[in-house]
DSSP file (Angstrom, degrees, kcal/mol; ACC not computed):
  #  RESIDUE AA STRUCTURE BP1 BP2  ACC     N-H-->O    O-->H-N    N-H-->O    O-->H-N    TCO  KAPPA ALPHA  PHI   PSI    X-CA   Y-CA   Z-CA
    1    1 A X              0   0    0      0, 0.0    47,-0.1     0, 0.0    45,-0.1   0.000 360.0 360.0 360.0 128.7   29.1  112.3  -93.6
    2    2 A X    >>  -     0   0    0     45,-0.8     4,-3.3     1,-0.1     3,-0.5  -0.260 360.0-108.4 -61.5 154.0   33.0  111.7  -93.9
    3    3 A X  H 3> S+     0   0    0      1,-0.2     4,-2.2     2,-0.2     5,-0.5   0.979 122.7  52.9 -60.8 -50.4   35.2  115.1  -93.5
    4    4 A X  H 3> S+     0   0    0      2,-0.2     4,-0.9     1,-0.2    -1,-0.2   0.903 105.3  48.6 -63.1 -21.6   35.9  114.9  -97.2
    5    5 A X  H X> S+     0   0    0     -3,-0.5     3,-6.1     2,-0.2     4,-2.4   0.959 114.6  51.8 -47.1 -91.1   32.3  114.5  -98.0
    6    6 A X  H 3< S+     0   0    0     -4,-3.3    -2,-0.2     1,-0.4    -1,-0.2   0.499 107.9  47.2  12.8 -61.4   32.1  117.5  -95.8
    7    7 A X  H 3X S+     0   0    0     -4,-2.2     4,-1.8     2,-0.2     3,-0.5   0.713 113.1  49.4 -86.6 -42.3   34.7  119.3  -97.5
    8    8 A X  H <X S+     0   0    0     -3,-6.1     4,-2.0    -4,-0.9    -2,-0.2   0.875 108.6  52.1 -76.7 -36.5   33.1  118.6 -101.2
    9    9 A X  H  X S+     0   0    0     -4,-2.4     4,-1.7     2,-0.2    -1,-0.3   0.754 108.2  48.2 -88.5  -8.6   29.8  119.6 -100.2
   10   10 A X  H  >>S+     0   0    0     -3,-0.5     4,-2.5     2,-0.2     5,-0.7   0.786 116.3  50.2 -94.8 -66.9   31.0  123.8  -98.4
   11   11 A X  H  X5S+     0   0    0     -4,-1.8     4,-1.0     2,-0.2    -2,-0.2   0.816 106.0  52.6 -57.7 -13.0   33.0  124.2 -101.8
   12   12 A X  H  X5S+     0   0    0     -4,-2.0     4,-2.5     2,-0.2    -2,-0.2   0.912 113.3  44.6 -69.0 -63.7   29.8  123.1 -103.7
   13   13 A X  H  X5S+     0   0    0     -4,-1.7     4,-0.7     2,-0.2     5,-0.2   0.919 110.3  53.7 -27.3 -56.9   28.3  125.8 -101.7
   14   14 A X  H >X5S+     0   0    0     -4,-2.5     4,-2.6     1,-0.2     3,-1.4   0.970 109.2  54.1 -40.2 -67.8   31.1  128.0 -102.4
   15   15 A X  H 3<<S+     0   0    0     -4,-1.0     9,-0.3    -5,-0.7    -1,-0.2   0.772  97.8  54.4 -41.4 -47.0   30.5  127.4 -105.7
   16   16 A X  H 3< S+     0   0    0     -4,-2.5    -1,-0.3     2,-0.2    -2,-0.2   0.532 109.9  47.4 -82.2  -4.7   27.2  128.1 -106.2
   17   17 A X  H << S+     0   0    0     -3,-1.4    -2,-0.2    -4,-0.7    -3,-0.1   0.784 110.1  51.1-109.5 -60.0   27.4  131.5 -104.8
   18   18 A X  S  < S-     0   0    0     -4,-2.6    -2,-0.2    -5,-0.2    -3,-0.1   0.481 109.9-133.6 -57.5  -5.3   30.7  132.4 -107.0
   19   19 A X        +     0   0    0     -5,-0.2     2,-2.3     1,-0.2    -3,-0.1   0.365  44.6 166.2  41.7  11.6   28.2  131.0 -109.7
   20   20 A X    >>  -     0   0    0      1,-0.2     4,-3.2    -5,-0.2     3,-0.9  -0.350  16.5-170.6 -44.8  77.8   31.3  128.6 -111.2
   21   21 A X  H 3> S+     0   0    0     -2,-2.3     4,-1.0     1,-0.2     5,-0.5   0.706  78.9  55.3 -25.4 -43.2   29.3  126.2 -113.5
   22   22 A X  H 3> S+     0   0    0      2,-0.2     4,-2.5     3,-0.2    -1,-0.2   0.981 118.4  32.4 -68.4 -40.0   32.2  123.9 -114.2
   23   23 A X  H <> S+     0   0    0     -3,-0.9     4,-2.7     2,-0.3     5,-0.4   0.936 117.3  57.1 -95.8 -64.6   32.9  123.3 -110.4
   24   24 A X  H >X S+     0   0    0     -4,-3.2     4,-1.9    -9,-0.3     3,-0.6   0.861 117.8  35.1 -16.9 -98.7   29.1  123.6 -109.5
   25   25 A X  H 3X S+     0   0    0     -4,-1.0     4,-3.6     1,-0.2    -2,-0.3   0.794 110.7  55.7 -26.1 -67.2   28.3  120.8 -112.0
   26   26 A X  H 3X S+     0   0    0     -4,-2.5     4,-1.9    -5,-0.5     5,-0.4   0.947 118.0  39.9 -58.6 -46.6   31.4  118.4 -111.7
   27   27 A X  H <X S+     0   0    0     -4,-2.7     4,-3.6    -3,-0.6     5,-0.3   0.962 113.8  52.2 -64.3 -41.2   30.5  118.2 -107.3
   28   28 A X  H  X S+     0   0    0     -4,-1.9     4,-1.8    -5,-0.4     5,-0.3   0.994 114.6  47.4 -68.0 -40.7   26.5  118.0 -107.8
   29   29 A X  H  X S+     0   0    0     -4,-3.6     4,-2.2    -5,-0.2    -1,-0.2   0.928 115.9  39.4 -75.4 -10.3   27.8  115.3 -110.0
   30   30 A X  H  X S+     0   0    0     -4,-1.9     4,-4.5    -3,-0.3     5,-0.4   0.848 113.8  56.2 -69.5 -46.5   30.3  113.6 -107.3
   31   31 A X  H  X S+     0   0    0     -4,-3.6     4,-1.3    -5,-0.4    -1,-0.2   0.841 100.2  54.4 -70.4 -19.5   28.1  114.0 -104.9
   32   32 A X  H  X S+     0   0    0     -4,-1.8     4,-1.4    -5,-0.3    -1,-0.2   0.851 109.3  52.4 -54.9 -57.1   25.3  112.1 -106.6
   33   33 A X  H  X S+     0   0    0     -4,-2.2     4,-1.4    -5,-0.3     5,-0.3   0.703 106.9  53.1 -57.6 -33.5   27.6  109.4 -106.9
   34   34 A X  H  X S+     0   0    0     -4,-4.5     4,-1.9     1,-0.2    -2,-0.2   0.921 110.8  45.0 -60.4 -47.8   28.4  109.5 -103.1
   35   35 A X  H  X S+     0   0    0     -4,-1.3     4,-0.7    -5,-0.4    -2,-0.2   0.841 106.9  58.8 -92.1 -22.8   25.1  109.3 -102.2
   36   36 A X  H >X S+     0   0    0     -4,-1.4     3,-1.8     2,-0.2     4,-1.4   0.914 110.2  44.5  -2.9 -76.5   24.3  106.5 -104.6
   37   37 A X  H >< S+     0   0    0     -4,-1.4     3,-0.9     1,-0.3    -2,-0.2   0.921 106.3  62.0 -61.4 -56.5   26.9  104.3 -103.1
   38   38 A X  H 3< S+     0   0    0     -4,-1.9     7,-2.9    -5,-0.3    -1,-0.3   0.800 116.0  30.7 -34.5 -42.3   25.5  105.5  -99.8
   39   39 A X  H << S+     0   0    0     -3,-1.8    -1,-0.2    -4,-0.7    -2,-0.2   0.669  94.0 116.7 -96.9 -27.5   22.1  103.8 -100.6
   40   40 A X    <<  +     0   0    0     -4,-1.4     2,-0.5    -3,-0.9     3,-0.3  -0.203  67.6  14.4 -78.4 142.3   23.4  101.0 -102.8
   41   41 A X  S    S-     0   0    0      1,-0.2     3,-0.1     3,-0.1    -1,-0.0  -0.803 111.4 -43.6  72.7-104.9   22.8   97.6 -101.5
   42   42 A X  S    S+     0   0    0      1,-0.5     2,-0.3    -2,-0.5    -1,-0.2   0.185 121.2  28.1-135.2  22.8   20.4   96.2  -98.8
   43   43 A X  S    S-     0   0    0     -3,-0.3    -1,-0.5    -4,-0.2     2,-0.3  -0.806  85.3-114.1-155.7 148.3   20.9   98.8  -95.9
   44   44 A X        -     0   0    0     -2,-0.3     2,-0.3    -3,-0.1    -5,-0.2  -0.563  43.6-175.9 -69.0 136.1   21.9  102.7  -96.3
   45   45 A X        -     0   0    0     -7,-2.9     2,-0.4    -2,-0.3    -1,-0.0  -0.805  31.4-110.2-125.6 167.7   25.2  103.4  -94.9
   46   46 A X        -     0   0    0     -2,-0.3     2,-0.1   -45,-0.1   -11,-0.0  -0.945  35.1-138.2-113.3 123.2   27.7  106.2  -94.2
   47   47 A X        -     0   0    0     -2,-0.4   -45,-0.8   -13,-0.2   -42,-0.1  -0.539  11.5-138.2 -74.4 142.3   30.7  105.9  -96.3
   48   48 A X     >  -     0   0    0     -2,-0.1     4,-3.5   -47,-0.1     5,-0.3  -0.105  33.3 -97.8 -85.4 174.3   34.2  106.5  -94.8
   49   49 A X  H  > S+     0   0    0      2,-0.2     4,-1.9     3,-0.2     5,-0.1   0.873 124.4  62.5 -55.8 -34.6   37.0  108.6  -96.5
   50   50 A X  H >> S+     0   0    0      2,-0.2     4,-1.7     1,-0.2     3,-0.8   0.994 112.2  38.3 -59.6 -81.1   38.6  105.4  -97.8
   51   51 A X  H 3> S+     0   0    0      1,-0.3     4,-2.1     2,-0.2     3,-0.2   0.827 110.6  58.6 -53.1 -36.9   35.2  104.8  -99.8
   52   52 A X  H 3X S+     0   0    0     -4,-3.5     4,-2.0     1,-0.2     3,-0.5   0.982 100.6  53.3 -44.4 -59.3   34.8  108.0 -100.6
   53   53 A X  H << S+     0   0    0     -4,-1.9    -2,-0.2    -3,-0.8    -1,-0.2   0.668 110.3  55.4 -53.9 -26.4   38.2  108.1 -102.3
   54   54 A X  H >X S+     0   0    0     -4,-1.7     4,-2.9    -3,-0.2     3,-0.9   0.868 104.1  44.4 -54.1 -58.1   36.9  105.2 -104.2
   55   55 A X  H 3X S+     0   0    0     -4,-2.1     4,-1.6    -3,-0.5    -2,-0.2   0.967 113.6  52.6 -74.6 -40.0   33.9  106.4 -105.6
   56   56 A X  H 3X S+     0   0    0     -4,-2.0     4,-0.6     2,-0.2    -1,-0.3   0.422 105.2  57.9 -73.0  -8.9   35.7  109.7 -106.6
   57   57 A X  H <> S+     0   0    0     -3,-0.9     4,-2.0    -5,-0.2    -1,-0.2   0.775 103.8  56.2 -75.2 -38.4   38.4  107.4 -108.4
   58   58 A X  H  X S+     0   0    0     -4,-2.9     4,-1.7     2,-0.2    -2,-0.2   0.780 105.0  47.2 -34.7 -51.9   35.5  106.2 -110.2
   59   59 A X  H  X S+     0   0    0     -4,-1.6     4,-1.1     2,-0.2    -1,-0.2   0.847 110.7  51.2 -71.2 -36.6   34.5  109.6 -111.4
   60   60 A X  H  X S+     0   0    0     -4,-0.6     4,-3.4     2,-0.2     5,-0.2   0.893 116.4  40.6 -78.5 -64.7   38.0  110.5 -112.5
   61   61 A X  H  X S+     0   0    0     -4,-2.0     4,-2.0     1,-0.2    -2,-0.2   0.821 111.7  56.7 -58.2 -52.7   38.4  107.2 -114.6
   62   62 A X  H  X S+     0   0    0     -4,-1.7     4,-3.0     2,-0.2    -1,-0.2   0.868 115.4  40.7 -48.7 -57.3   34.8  107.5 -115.8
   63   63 A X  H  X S+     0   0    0     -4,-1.1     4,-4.1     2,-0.2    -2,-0.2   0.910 107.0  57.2 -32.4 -69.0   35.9  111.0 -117.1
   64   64 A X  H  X S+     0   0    0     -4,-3.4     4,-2.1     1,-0.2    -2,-0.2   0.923 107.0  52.0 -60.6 -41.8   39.0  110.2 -118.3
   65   65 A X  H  X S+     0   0    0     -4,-2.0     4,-0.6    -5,-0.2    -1,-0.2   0.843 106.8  50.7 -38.9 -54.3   37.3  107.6 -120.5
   66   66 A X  H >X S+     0   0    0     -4,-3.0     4,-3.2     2,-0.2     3,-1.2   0.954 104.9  58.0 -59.9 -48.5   34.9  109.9 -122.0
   67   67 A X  H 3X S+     0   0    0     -4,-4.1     4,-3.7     1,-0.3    -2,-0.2   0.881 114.2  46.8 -55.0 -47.2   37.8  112.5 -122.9
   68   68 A X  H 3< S+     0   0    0     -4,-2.1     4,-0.4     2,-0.2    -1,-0.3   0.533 108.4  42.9   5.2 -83.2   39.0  109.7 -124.7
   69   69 A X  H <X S+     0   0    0     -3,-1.2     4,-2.1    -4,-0.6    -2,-0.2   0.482 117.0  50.8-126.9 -57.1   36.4  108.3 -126.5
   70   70 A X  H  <>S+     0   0    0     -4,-3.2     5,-3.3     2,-0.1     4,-0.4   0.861 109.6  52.9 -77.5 -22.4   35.2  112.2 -127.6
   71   71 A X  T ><5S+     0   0    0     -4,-3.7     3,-2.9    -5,-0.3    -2,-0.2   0.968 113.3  43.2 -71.9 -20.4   39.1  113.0 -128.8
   72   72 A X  T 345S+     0   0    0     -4,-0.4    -1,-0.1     1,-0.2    -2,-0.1   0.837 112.6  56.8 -79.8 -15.2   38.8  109.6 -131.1
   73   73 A X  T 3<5S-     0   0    0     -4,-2.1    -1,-0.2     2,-0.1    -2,-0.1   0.524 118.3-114.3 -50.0 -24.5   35.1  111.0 -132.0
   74   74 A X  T < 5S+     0   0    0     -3,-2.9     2,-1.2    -4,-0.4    -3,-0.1   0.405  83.0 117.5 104.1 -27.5   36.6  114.2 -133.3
   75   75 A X      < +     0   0    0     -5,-3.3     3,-0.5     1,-0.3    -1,-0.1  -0.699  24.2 160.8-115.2 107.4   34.8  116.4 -130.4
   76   76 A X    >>  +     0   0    0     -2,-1.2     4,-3.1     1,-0.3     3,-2.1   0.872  64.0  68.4 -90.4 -36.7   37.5  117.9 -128.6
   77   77 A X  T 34 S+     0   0    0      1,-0.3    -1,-0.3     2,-0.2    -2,-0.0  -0.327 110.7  45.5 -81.1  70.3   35.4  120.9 -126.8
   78   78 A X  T 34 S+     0   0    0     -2,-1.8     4,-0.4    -3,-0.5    -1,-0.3  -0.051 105.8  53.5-131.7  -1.1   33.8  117.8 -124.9
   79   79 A X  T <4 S+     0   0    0     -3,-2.1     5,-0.2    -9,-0.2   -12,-0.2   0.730 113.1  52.4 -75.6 -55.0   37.1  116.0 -124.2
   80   80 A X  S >X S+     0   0    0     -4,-3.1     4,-2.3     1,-0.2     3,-0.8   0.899 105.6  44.7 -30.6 -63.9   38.0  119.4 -122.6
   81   81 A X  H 3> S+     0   0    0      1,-0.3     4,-1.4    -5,-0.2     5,-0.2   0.913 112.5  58.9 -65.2 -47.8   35.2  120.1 -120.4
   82   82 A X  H 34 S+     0   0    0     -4,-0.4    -1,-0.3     1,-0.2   -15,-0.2   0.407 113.2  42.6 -65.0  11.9   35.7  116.2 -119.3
   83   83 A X  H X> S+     0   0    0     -3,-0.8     4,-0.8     2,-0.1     3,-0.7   0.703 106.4  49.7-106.8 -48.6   39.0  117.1 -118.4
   84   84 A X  H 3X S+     0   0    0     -4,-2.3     4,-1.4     1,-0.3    -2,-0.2   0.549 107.7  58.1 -77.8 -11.2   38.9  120.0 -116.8
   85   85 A X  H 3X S+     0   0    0     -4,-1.4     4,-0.7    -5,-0.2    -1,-0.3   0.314 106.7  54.9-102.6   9.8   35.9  118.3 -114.5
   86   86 A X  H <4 S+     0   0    0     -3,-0.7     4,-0.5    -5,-0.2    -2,-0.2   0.673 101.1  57.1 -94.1 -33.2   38.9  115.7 -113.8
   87   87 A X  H >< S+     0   0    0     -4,-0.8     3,-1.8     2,-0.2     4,-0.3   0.984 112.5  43.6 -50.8 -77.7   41.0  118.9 -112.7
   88   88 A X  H >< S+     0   0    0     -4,-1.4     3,-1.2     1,-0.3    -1,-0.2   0.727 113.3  45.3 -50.2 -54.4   38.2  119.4 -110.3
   89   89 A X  T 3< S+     0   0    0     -4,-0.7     3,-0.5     1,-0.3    -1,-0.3   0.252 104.3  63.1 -71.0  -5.5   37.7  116.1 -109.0
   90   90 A X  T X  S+     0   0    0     -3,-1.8     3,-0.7    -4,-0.5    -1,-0.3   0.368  84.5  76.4-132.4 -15.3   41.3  115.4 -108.6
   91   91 A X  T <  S+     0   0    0     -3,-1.2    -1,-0.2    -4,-0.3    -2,-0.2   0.553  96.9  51.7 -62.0 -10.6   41.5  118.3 -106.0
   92   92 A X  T 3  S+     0   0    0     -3,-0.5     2,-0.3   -36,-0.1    -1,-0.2   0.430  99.4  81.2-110.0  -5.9   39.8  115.7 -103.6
   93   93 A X  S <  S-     0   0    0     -3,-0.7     3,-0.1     1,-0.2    47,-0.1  -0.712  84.8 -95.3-124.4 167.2   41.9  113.3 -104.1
   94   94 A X        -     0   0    0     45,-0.3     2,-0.3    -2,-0.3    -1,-0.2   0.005  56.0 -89.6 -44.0 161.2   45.9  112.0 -102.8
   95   95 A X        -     0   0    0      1,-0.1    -1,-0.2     0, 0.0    -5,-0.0  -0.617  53.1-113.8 -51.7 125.0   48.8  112.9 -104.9
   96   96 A X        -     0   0    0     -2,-0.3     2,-0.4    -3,-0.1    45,-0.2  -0.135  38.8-100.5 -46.8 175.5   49.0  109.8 -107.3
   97   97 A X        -     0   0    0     43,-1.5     5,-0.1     1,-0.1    -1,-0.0  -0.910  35.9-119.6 -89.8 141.3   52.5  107.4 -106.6
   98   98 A X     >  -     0   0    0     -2,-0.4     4,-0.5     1,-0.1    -1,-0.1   0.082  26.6-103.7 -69.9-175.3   55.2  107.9 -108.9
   99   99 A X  H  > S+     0   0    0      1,-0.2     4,-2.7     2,-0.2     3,-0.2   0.745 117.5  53.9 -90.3 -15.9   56.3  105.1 -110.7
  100  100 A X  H  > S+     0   0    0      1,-0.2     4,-2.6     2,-0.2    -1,-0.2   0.831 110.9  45.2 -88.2 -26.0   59.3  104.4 -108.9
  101  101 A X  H  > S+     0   0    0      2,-0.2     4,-1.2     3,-0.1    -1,-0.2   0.616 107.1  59.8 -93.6   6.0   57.5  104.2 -105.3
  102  102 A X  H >X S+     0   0    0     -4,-0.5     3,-1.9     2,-0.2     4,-0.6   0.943 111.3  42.7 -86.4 -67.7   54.7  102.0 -107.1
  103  103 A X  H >X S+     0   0    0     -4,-2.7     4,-2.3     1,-0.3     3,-0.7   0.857 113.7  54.8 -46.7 -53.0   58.0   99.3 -108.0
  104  104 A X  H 3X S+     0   0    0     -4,-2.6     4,-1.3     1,-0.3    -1,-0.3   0.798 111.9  35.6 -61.7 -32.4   59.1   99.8 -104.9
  105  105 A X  H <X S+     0   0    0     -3,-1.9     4,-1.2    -4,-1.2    -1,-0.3   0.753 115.8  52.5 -47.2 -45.8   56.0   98.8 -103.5
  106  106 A X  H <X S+     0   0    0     -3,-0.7     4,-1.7    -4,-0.6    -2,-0.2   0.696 113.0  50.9 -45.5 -58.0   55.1   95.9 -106.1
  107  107 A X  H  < S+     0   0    0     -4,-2.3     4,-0.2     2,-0.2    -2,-0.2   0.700 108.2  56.2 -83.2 -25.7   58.8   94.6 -105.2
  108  108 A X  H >X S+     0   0    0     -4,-1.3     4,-1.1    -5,-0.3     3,-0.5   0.971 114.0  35.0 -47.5 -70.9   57.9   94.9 -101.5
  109  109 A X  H 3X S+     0   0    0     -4,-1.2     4,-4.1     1,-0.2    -2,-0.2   0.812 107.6  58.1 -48.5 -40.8   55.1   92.9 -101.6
  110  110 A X  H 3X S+     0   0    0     -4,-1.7     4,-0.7     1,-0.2    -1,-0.2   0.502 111.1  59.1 -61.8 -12.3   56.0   90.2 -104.2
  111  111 A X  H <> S+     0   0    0     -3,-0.5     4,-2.3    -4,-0.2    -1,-0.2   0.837 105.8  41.9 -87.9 -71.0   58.8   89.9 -101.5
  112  112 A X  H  X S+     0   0    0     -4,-1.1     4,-1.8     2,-0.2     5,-0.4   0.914 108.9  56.6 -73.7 -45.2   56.7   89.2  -98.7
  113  113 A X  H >X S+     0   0    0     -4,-4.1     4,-3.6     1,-0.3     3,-0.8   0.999 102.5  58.6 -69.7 -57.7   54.3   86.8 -100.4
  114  114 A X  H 3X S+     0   0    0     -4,-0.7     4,-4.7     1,-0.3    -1,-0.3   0.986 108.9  49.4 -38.4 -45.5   57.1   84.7 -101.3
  115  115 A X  H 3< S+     0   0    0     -4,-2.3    -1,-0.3     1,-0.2    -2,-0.2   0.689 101.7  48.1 147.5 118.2   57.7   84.5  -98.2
  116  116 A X  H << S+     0   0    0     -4,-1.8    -1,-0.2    -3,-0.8    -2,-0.2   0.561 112.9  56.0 -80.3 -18.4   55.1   83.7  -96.7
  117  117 A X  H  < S-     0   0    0     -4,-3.6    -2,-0.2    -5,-0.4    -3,-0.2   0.933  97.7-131.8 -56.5 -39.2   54.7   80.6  -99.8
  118  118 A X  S  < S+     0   0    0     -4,-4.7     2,-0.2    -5,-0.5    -3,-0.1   0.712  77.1  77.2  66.4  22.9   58.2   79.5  -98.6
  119  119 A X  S    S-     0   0    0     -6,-0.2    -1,-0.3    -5,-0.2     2,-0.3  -0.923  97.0 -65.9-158.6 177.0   58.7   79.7 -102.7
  120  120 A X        -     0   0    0     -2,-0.2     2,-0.2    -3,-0.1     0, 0.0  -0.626  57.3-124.8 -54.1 116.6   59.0   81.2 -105.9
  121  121 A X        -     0   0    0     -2,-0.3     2,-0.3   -11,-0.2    -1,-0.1  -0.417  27.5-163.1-100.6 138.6   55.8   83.1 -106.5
  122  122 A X    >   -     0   0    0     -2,-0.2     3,-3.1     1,-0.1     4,-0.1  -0.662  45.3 -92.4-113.0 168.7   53.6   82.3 -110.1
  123  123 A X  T 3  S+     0   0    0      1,-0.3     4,-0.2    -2,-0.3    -1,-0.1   0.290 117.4  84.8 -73.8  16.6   50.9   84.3 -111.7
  124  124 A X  T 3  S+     0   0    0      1,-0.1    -1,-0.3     2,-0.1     3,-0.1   0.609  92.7  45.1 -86.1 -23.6   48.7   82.1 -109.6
  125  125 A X  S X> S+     0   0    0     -3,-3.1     4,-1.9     1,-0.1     3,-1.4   0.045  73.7 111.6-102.2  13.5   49.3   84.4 -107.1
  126  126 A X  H 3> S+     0   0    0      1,-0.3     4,-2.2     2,-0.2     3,-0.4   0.972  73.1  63.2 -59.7 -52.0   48.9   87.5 -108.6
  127  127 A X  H 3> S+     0   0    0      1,-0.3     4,-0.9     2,-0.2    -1,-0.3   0.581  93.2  54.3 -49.0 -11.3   46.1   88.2 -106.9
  128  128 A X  H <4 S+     0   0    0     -3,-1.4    -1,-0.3     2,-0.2     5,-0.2   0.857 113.1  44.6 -85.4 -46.9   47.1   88.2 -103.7
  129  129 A X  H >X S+     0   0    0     -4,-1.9     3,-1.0    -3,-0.4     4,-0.9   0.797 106.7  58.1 -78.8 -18.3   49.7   90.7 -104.4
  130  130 A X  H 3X S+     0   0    0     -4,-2.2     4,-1.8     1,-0.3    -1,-0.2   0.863 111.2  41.3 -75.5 -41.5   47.5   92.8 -106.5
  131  131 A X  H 3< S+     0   0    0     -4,-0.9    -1,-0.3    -5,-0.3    -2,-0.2   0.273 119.6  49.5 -82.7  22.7   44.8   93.3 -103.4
  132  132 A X  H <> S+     0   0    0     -3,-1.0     4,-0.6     3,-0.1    -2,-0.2   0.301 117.0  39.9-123.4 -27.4   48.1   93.8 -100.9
  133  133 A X  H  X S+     0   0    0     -4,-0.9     4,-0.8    -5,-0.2    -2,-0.2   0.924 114.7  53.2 -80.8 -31.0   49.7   96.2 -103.2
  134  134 A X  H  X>S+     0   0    0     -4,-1.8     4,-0.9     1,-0.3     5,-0.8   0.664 107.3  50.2 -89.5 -26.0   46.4   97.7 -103.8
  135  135 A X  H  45S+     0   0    0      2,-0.2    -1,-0.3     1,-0.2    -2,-0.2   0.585 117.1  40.9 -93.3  -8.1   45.6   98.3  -99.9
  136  136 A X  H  <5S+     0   0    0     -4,-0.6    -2,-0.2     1,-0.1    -1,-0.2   0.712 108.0  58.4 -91.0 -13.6   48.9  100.0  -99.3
  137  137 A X  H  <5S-     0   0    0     -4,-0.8     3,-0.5     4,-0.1    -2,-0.2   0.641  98.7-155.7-105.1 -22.4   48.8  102.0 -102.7
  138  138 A X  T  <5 -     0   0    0     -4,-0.9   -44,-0.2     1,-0.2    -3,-0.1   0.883  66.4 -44.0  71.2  35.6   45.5  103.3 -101.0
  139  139 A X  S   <S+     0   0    0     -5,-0.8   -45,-0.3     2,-0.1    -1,-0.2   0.912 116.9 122.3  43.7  49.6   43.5  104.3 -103.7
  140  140 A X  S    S+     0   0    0     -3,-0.5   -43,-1.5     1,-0.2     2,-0.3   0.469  72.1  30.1-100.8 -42.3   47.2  106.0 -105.0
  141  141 A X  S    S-     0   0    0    -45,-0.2    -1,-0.2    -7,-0.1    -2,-0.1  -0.986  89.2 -99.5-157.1 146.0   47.3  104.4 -108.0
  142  142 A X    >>  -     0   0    0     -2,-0.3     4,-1.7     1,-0.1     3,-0.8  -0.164  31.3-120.7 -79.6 170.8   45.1  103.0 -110.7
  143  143 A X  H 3> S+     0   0    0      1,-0.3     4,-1.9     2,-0.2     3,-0.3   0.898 108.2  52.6 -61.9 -51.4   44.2   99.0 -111.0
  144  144 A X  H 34 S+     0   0    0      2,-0.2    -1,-0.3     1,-0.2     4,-0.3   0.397 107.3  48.4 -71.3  -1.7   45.5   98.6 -114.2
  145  145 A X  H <> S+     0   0    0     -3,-0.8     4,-1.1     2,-0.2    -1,-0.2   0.431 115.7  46.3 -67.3 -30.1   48.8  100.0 -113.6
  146  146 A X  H >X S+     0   0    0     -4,-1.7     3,-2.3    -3,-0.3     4,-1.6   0.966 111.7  47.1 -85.0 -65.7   49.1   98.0 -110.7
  147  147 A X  H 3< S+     0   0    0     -4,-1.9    -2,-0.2     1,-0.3    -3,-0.2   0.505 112.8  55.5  -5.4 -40.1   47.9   94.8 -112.2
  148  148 A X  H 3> S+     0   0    0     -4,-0.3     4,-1.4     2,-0.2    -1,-0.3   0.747 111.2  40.2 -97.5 -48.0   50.3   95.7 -115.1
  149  149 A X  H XX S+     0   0    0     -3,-2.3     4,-3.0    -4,-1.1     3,-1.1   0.995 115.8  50.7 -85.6 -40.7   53.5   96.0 -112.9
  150  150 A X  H 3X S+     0   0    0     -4,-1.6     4,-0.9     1,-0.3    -1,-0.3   0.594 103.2  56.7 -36.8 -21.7   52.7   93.1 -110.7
  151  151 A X  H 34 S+     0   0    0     -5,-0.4    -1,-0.3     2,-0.2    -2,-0.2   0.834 111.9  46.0 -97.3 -33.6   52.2   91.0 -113.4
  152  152 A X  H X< S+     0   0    0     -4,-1.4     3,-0.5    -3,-1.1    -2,-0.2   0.723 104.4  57.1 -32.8 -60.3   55.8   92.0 -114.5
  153  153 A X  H 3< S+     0   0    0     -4,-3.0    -1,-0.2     1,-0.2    -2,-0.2   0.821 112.6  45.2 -69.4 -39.5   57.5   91.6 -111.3
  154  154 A X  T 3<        0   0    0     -4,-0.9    -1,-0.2     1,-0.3    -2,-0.2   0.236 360.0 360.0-101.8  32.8   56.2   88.2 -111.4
  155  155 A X    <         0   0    0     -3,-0.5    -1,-0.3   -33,-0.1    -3,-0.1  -0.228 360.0 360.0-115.1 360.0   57.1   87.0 -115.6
């Protein structure tokens, strides 16, 4: 099990003894998700921290969605609770990047891919910079934000 795994699974413990339901519940569900991913495809693996950090961006997003989705419902004490289990989940994870080290980053790459084209870079190439931005940003920052400024830097 990766150390953060590790980590997730002694504060579920922790947890369960202190009897704190919110915290209890939000890990049994992370950890569900871990071990999903763990099983998912044609051989069982062990996921590293990197992938970990993944699947637990997942959860956060997944979350955030719901909170969403129940304030435009009307049911706010269930926006809450999905919020506050984002609180939790978000303990595991980096500090996000601000927006200014995201440009800088964004401006880095778009930089470099030019060139290496030996040209002016087009939205034909957004992709390249979007998986280059996206492996230094390190699970850091979310897809569509990146996607969004990259697509910017290069209009």
């Amino acid at each position: 099990m990766s150390e953060l795994a590790d980590r997730m699974q002694a504060d579920l413990v922790a947890a369960m003894k202190a009897r704190d339901d919110l915290v209890r519940s939000t890990l049994r569900m992370a950890m569900t998700a871990i071990k999903n991913e763990e099983v998912a495809g044609t051989e069982a693996r062990e996921l590293s921290d990197n992938e970990v950090l993944g699947v637990l961006n997942r959860e956060v997003a997944k979350r955030r969605d719901s909170a969403e989705a129940y304030t435009a419902g009307n049911r706010p004490e269930l926006a809450e609770k999905e919020l506050a289990e984002v609180e939790v989940l978000q303990r595991y994870l980096p500090a996000a990047l601000t927006d200014a080290e995201l440009d800088a980053i964004v401006a880095e790459e778009v930089a470099a891919a030019a060139a290496r084209a030996g040209e002016a870079l087009t939205m034909r190439q957004m992709g390249l910079v979007i998986k280059a931005v996206n492996a230094r940003a390190a699970g850091r920052a979310e897809g569509a934000k990146v996607a969004a400024k990259v697509k910017a830097a290069l209009s």
